[in-house]
N, C-alpha and C positions, 0 to 999 in steps of 0.2 A: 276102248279101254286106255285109261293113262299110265303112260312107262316114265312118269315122272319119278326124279328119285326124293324121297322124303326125308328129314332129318328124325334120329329115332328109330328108323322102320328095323325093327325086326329082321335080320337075315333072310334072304330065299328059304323058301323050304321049311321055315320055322312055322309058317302061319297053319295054326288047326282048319278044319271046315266051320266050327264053330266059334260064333262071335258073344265073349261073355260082356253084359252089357249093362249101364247101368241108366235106368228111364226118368224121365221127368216128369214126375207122377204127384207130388206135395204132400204126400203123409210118410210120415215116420215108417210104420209098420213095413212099407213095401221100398224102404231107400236099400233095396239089396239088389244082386247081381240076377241076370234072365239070360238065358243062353237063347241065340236063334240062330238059322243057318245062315252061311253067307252064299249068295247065289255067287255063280264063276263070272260075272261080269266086276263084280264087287271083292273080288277076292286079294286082287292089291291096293285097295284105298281100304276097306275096313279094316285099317290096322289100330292097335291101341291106342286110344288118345282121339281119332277121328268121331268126330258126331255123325250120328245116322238118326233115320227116322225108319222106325218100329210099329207094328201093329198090336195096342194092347187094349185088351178088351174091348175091342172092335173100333179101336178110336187111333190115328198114327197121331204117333208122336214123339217127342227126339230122345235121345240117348246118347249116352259116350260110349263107344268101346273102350271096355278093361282089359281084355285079353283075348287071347285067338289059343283055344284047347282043338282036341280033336275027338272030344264026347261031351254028349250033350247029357243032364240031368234029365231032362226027360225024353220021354220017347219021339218023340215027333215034334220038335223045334218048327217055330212060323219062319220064314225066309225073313232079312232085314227087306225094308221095302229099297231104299238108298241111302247112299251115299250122300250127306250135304254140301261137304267142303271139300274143293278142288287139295288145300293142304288140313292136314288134320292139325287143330285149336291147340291141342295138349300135347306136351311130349313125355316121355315115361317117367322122367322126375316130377315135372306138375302134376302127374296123376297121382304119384303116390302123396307130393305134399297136400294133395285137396283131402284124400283122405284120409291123411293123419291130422289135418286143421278140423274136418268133422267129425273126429273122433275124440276129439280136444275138448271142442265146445258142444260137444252133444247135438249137433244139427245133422245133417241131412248134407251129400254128396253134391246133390245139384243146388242148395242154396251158396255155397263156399262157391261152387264151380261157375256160376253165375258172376260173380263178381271178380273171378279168376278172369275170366274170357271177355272181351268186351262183345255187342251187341255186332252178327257179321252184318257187312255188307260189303255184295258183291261186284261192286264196281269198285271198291278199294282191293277187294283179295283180287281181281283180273290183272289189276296195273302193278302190283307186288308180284306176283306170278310172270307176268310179260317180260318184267326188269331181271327176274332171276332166272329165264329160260335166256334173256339175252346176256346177262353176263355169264352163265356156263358156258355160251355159243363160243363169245368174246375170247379173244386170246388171252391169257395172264397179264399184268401190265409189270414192266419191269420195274423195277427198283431199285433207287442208287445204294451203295453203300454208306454215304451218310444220312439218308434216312433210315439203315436198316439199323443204326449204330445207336442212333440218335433214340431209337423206339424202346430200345433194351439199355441204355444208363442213367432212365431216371435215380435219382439217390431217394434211400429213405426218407418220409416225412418228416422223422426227425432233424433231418438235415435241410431241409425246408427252411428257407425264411419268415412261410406263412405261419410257421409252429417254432418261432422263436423264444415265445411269452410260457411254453409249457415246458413240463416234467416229463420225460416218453421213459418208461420201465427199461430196465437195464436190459434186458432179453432183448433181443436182434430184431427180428420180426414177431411182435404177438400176434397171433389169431382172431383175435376177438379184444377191440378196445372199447373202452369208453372213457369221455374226452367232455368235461364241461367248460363254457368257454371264459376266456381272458376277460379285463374288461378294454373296452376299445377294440377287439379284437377283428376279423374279416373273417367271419365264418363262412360265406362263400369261396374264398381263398383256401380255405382249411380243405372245404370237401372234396376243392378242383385238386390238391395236391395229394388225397387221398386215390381219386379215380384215376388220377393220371400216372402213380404208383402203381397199381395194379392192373393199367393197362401195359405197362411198358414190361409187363412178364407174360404178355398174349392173352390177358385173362379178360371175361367181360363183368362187368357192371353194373350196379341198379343202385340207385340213388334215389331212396323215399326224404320228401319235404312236406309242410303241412299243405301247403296251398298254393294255386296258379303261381302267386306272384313269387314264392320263393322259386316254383319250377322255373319261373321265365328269367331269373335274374341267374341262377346255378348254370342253366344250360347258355345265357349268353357268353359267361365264362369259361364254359367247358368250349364254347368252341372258336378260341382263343387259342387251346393248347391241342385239339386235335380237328382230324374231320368232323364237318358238319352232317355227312352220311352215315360214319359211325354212331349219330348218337338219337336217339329215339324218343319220342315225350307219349308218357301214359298217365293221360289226365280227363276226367270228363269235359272240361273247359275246351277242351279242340274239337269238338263236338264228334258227332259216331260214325263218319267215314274215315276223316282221320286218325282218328280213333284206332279203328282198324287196320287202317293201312299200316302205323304204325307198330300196332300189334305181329303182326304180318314180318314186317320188316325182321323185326326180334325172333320172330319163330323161325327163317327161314333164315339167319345168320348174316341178315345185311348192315343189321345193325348191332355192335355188342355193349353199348352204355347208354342203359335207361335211366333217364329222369323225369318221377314222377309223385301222384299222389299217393294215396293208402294202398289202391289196390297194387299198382307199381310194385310191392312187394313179391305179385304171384309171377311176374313176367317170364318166359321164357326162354333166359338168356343161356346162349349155349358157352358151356367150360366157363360157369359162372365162376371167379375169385372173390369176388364181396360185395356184399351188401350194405351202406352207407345212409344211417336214418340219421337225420337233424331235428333236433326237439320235440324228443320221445315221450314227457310229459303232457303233451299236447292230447288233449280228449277228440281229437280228429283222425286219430288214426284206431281210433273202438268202431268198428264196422255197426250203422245201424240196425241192419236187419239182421235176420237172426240167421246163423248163430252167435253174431253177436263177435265175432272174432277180434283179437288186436293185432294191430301189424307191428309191433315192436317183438311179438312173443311169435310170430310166422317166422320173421325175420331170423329169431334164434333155434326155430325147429328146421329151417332148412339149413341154417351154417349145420345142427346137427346131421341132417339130412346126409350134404353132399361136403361137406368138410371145407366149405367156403369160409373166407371172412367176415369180420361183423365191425361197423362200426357205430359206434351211436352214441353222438353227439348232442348238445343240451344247454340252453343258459345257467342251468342246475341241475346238479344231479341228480336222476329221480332216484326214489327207493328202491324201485324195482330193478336196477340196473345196477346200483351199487350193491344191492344182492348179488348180481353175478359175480362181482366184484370179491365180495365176502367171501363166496364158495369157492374163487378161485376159476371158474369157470370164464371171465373175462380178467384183460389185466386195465388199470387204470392210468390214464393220464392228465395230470394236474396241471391247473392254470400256476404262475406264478404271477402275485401281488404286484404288482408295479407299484413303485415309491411315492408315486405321485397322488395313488388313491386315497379320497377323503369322501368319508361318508359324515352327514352332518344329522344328529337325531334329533328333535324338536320331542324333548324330553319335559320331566319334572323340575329339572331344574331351568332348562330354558322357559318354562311357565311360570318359578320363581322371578326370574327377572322381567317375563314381558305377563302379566295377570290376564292380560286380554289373550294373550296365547292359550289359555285353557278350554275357551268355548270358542274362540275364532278354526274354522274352517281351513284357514290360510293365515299361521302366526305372519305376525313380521319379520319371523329368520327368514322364513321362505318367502316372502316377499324381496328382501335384501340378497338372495341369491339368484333369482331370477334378476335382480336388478344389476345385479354384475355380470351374470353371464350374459346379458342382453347386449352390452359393449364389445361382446367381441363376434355371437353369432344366434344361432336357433337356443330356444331353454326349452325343454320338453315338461310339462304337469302330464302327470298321469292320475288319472279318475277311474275308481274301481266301475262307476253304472253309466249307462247310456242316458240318452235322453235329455230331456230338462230339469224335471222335477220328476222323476219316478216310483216317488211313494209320497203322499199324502195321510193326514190324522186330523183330526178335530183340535183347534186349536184352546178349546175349554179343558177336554178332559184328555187330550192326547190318546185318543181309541184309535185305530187305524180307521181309515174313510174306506168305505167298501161302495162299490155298483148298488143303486136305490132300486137296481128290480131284485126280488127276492130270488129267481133262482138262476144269480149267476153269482151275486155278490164279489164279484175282482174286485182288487186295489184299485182306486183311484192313483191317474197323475195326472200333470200337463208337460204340456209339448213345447211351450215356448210363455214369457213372463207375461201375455195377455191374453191367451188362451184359456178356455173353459176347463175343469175338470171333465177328465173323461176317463173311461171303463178301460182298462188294460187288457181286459178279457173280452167283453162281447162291443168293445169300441162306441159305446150311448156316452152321451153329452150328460153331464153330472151339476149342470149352471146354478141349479135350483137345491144345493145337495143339503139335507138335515142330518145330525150327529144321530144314529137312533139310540146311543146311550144316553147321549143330555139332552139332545136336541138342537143342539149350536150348531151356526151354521157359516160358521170362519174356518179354515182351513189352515193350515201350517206343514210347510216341508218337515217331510220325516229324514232323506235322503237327497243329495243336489247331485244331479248327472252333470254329464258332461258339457251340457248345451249351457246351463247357468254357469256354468265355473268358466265357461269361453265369456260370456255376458261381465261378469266382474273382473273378470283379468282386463275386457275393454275398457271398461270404467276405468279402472286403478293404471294402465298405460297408454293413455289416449295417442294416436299417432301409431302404435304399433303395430304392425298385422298377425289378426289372431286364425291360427288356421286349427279348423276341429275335426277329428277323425275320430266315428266310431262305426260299428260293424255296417249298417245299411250306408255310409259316408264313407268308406275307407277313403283316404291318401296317402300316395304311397313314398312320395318322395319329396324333400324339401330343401331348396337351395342353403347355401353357406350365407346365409344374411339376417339379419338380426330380426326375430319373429316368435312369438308365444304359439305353442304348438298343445292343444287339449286332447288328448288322446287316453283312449278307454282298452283293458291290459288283450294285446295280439292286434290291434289297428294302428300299433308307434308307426310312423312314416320314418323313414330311414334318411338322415340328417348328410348331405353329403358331403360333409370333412366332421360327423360327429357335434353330438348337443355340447354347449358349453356348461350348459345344467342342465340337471332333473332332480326336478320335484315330485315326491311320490304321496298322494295325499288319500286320505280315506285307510290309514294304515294301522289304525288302533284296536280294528277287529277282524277278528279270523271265523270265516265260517265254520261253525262246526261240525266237521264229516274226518272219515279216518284221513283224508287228502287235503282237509283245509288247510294246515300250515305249509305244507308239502306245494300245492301250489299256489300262494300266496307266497312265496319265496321264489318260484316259479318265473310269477310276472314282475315280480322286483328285479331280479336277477336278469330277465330280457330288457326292461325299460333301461337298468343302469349299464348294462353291457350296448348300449348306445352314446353311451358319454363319448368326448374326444377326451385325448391326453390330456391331462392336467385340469378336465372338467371336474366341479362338484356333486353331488348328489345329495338332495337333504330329505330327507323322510320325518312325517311326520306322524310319529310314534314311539313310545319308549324306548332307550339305549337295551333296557334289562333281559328284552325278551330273546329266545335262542334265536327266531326269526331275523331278529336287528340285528343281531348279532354274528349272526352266517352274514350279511353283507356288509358290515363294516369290517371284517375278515377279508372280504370275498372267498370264501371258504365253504360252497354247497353242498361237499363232501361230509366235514365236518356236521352237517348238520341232516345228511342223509343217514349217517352211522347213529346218531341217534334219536332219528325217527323209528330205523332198524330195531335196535336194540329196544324200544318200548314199544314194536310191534311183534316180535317175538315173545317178550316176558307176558303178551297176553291172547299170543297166538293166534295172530292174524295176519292178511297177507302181508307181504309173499312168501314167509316163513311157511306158512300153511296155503292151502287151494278151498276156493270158497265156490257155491254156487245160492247165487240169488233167485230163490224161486217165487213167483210173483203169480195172482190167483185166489178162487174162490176163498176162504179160510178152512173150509173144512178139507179140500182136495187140496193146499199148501199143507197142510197138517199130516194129510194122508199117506203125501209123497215124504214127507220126514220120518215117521214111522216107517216105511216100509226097507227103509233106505237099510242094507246090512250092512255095510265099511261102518267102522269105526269113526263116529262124527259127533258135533256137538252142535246144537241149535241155538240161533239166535234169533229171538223173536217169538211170533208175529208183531210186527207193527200196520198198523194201517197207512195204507196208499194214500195219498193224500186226494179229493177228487173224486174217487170211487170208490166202489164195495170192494175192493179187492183188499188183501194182505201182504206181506212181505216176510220171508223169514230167510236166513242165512243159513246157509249147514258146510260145515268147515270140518275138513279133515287134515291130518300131516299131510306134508308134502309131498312124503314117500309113496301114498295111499293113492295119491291125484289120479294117476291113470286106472287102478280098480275102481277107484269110484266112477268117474264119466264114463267108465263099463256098463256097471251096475245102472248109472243112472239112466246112461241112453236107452238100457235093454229094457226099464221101466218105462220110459216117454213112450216106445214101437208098441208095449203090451197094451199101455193104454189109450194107444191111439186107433186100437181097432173097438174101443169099447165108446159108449153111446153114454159118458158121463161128465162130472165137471172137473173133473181132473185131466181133459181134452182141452181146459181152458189155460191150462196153468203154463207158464214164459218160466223157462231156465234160462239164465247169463252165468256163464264157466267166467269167474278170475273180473269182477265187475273193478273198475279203476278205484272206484269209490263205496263206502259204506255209509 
């Protein structure tokens, strides 16, 4: 029996004979708690938060402990079989936040808890366990008094040099910021002085980013200012020992500042002080599987939770955030314009003067400003599409070019300026292709990716080096020397003294979904928050639109308040809680009928692709939690029935409409 002592555990004496427990079982109906006994070999490791393996319905299999009672609801409880983990996964705070995140999104205990806990493995929890029995052995280590001085007078952020360019609210310490950034700004710098802030009050940390490479570049700097032992990476990119071990680390208090990706939000950081996300806009932090969770909205149920901080940071402000802002429930902090900033629009009137600028792709202003910023270092184009040619049309009657087998039908593109047409869907060679409206058999770009706009930048700067980054090509970083950089929006490679230009092209249309302007402003705001001091920025699209308009400001605020305000006047998120339910039509239809809260229906529309439907059902905001009541207790009823309404996908708070 292990006398180890655990973090978490329960007092002596507290522990019932019964282990309430919740199983890994994948339906609705049964994601509820099962009492069994605990035998006395098991009686100090099944404590709450520890996984065990259970015998249910003649089949073991695992479970969390929720609780330790001392009556069982039934009469004769099965014994747990074991004990898995040498340290239990969950501590009594993760327990509750998994169950208020699947209570949120209508999912299921062990789908959330899944991607709470990383994947164990037992040769990383041995040598995590080894190191914490050896340093309890270990004697204390002493400590000078000017490191103990030195840990407790960081000054506030605001007193930062990193956060010189901002506005910080008159109140001393807020609780809850949100911060979009400068332009030119070191958002790495921002976060390091945010975590190093609240470690120098003993508190620990968790720091969510979109991706490896922002983790790898935050944590080279985080440990610049503190231990390298202090700080932890939860990312699937370290792959699943590591993984764990790190996990491990954080549970068992070796480590108290994580930086990580989406899941990073669930970590188990002990006497957490705050939580620290960087561009919240980002569709990488919407959990794919179901239920579907966001880690920007985990992020502010646990600051409710445990009374932690929150910060979350952005090239633009999203909507959602400047709601909290609005309710008062977070306070803001504004960039300040710099004097230097010039945004140049490639408008109606610069079409008056240059005629060929109305149908050219790349007017001459933006050529003229690539060609100055060239003289002094990198000029960054950014390209909304990938690829070469990514959409194809008949060049008789301009139809879209679709795949010649009848049942796949994809768009047509090419890959490179002698390459064949090919199927973007089932990938067949299209060499041979007929219009089936005219029957013409000439092709004409509908849209130019990124791979052609690298091909004519060559042209037009012979001698230059043209470098192209997009999602399957990322580059991540590119020296201070004069070079045309093509880049498609979240692949910019990071300029190291800052672009002298950017060029934002493909800017005259907004996709239309309730988030199209929303982040199209998004990736404007990341590509020019890469300029150096006294770089330009030229876009190519109208001065008039609010969009152009928030940037030649730099003002995403300004243009999140009235996103706000005509998302409210027609009550949609996040004024109101929406759930997108997805499914047969008539069992989509079924579950909106049956629905009792107070809601309004939008839709069906058709899936595109499949027989399925779509329909929205939106309630006040007030209502959010009766409803994902109501609605879960409807998903459990009818997941023991043998219908199509077993078929039907709920997403709680979807980004996008």
């Amino acid at each position: 029996m292990s006398n180890e002592v655990h973090p978490n555990r329960p007092v002596e004496g507290s522990l019932g004979p019964i282990a309430r427990v919740r199983v890994d079982l994948g339906v609705m109906h049964l994601d509820r708690d099962f009492d069994y006994l605990v035998p006395e070999e098991w009686h100090e490791r099944a404590v709450p938060g520890a996984r065990v393996r259970v015998r249910f319905s003649g089949r073991l299999r695992d479970a969390y402990v929720i609780d330790r009672i001392d009556e069982a609801d039934v009469d004769s409880p099965k014994p747990l079989e074991r004990v898995i983990d040498a340290q239990p996964p969950l501590s009594l705070e993760t327990l509750t936040l998994i169950q208020d995140v699947a209570d949120r999104y209508v999912g299921t205990f062990w789908d959330v808890a899944r991607a709470a806990v990383p994947t164990r493995h037992a040769r990383a929890e041995s040598s995590v366990l080894r190191k914490v029995a050896e340093s309890d052995a270990a004697p204390a280590p002493a400590t000078s008094s000017t490191q103990d001085t030195s840990a407790h007078t960081s000054a506030h952020p605001a007193a930062d040099p990193a956060w010189r360019h901002y506005r910080w609210p008159e109140e001393a310490s807020p609780a809850r910021v949100v911060w979009s950034s400068a332009p030119a700004s070191d958002t790495v710098a921002e976060i390091v002085s945010l975590a190093r802030w609240k470690r120098s009050e003993g508190r620990g940390v968790i720091i969510v980013v979109p991706d490896a490479a922002d983790v790898a570049r935050v944590r080279s700097e985080l440990a610049t200012v503190m231990s390298e032992s202090d700080i932890a990476e939860l990312s699937a990119d370290v792959g699943p020992e590591r993984r764990y071990r790190e996990f491990l680390r954080v549970r068992t208090g070796q480590a108290t500042v994580v930086i990580g990706t989406r899941t990073a939000v669930f970590a188990p950081v002990e006497n957490l002080g705050a939580i620290i996300m960087w561009d919240d806009g980002n569709d990488v932090y919407r959990e794919l599987h179901a239920p579907y969770w966001d880690a920007r909205e985990v992020a502010a149920m646990r600051s409710h939770q445990t009374s932690c901080d929150v910060f979350v940071g952005a090239p633009a402000r999203s909507v959602a955030t400047h709601w909290w802002c609005r309710s008062g429930w977070a306070a803001s902090v504004d960039p300040k314009r710099p004097s230097w900033w010039n945004v140049r629009c490639i408008d109606e009137h610069e079409r008056a003067r240059d005629p060929a600028a109305e149908s050219a792709r790349i007017p001459s202003a933006a050529w003229t400003t690539a060609r100055n910023g060239l003289r002094h270092g990198p000029v960054l184009f950014l390209v909304a599409r990938r690829g070469y040619v990514p959409a194809l049309a008949c060049q008789d009657c301009r139809a879209p070019a679709r795949c010649r087998d009848d049942s796949c039908q994809g768009a047509l593109e090419m890959s490179s300026g002698h390459a064949a047409a090919r199927c973007g869907r089932c990938g067949a060679l299209n060499g041979a292709w007929t219009c089936a409206q005219c029957g013409g058999s000439r092709l004409r770009a509908v849209h130019i990716g990124a791979g052609r706009t690298a091909d004519e930048l060559g042209r037009a700067f012979p001698g230059v080096q043209i470098v192209w980054s997009e999602a399957d090509r990322i580059v991540r970083s590119v020296p201070d020397t004069p070079s045309l950089i093509v880049a498609t929006p979240g692949a910019e490679p990071i300029a190291e003294k800052g672009y002298r230009a950017v060029v934002i092209l493909d800017a005259r249309s907004v996709y239309p979904s309730l988030a199209g302007a929303e982040q199209q402003v998004r990736r404007w705001f990341e590509a020019s928050r890469l300029v150096a001091e006294g770089g330009e920025v030229c876009l190519v699209a109208s001065a008039s639109s609010l969009e152009v308009q928030a940037l030649v400001r730099w003002d995403s605020r300004w243009f999140a308040e009235r996103q706000l305000d005509e998302r409210a006047s027609a009550g949609l998120p996040p004024v109101t809680r929406v759930a997108e339910v997805t499914g047969p039509q008539a069992a989509v239809q079924a579950m909106g009928d049956r629905i009792r809260s107070h809601h309004r229906i939008l839709g069906p529309v058709p899936v595109p692709d499949s027989h399925h439907v779509r329909s929205y059902l939106v309630v006040p905001r007030a209502q959010g939690a009766a409803f994902t009541r109501e609605l879960g207790s409807l998903m459990r009823t009818e997941s023991t029935k043998d219908s199509t309404t077993r078929d039907v996908r709920v997403r709680m708070d979807p980004r996008d409409m």
